[in-house]
Every structure is written in C-alpha cells, then in structure tokens.
C-alpha positions in Angstrom: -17.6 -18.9 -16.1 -15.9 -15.3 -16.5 -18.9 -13.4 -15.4 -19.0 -15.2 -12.1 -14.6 -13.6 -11.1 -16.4 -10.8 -12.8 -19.3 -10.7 -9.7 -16.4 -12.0 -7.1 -14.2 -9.0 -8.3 -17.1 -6.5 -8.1 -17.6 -7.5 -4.5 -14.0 -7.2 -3.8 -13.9 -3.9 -4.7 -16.8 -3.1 -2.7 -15.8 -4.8 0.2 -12.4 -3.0 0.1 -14.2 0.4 -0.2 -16.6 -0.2 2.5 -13.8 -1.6 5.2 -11.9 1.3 4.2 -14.6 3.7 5.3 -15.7 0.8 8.2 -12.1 0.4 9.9 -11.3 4.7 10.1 -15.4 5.3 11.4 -15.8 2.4 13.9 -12.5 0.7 15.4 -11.2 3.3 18.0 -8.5 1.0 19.0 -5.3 3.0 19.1 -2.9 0.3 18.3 -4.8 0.4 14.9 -3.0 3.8 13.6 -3.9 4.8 10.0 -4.7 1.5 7.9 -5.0 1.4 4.0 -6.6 -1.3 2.8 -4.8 -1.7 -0.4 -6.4 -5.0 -1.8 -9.3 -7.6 -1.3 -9.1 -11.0 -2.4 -12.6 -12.9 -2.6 -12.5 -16.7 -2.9 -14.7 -18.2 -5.3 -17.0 -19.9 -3.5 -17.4 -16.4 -1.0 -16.0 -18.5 2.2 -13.4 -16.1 2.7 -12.1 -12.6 2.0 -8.5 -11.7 2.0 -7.8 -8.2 3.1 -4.4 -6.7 2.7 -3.8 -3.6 4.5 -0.8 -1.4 4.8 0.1 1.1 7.6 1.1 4.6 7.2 4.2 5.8 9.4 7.3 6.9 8.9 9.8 4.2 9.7 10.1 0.8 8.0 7.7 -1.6 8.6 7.7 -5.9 8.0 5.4 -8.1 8.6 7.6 -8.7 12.1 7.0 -5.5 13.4 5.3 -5.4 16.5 3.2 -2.2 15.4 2.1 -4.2 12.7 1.5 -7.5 14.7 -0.8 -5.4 17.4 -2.5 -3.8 14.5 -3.6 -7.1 12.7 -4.5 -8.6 15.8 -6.9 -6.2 17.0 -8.4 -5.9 13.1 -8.6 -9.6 12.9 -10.5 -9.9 16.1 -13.1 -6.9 15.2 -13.4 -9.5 12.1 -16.8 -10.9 13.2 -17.5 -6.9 13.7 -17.1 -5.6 10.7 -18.4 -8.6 8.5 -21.9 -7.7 10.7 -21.0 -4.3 9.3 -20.5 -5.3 5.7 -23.6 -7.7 5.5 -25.7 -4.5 6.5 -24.0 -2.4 3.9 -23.7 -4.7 1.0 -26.5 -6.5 1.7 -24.8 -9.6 0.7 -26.8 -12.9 1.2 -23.4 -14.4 2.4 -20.9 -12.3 3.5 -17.3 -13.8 3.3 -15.2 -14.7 6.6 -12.5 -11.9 6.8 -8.6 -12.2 7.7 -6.8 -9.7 7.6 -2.8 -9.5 6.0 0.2 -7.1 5.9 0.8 -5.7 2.4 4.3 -5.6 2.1 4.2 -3.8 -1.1 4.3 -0.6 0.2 7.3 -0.7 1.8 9.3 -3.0 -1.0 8.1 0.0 -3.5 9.8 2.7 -1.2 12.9 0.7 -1.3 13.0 0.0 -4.7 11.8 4.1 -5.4 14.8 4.8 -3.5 17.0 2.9 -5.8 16.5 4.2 -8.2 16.6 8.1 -7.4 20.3 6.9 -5.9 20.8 5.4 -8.9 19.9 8.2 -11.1 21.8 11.0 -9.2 25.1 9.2 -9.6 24.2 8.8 -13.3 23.7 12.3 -13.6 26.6 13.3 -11.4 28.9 11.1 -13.7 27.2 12.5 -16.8 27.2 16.3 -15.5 31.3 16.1 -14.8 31.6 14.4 -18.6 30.0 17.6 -20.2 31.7 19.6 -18.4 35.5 19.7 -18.8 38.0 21.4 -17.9 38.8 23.1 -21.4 35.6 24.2 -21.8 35.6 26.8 -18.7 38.6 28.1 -19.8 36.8 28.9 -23.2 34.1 30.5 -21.0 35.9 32.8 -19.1 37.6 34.0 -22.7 34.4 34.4 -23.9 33.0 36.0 -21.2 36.2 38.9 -20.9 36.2 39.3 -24.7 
C-alpha cells in the first residue's frame, strides 16, 4: 500500500511543477498576477487534484480578497485548459480534475515572522539597557581620560 501515496506523491510533485511552468507560459489573463503554486494534493483514486496557490503582492491578502477571488476564478475556469495541458506533458492515462485553493500560509507566516522580529527587538532593547548602566559610563569616561 505505501508505494501506491508513494506514485500519487510523485505525480503531485509533477503536477505542481508543470502548472507552475503552465499557469506563467499560457494564461495571459491579467487578473491572474504572479501565482505560486505552493502545494498539490492528489486524491487516491486520481479523481481530483488539489492545487494551492499563493499570490505575490505587497499588501495582505485572505482568502476574501477580491484580487484573490478574480484570480481563482479565472484559474479555476482555465481548469479544463490546463489539465489538457498536463495530460500532454505527463502523459498521464488519467489526468486528475483540478480546483484550484488559496494558500493562506504565506501570509499567516509573514505575520507570525513579524512577531517575532518585534518580539526580539524589545528583548534586546530591554537586554541592551540592563548591560548597560549608568555606573559603567562613568567608569568609561575615567578610563578613557586616564
């Protein structure tokens, strides 16, 4: 049974390389933007094929933003598209029925990134103004005149 998610994972990973390439080459759609397709999720049986996909811009995106709505909208109806594309390619016997989802990972890792440098610049503010005391520029400037 293993070797068989082994195959399925395989083809993800294939799949997700190909769309990649497929979705920057051949949809000229501008409400598309720059897609990453950060993941692809095979069912077992090769119905279906998951495909999570991020976008790259600078401001905050959910999966209620409209850029992102217009953008999965126009990938999940060049679906039928690009699985032609991807059967050609791979030259799968069955090619799997693709839908298309916003990764929210992205965005939830640029929050959490920026936690965390907030949270270490106060520790090292605190911990800079605990070395230094007052006392010990006083001993400095003694130093430094004598």
């Amino acid at each position: 049974m293993p070797k068989e998610f082994s195959r399925i994972d395989r083809i993800g990973d294939q799949i997700q390389r190909e769309l990649a390439q497929m979705i920057q080459r051949d949809i000229k759609d501008p409400r598309v933007g720059m897609v990453t397709v950060n993941a692809v999720k095979v069912s077992r049986d090769m119905g279906y094929a998951d495909i999570y996909v991020s976008l790259l811009t600078t401001e905050e995106l959910t999966a209620e933003s409209e850029s992102v709505k217009e953008s999965l909208a126009v990938l999940n109806k060049a679906a039928g598209f690009l699985r032609g594309q991807l059967g050609r390619a791979m030259k799968l016997r069955m090619v799997p029925n693709l839908r298309f989802h916003f990764d929210a990972l992205l965005g939830k890792s640029r929050h959490m990134d920026a936690l965390i440098n907030e949270a270490v610049g106060k520790k090292s503010a605190v911990v800079v103004n605990q070395e230094t005391s007052p006392g010990d520029e006083a001993d400095d400037a003694k130093e430094s005149r004598g």
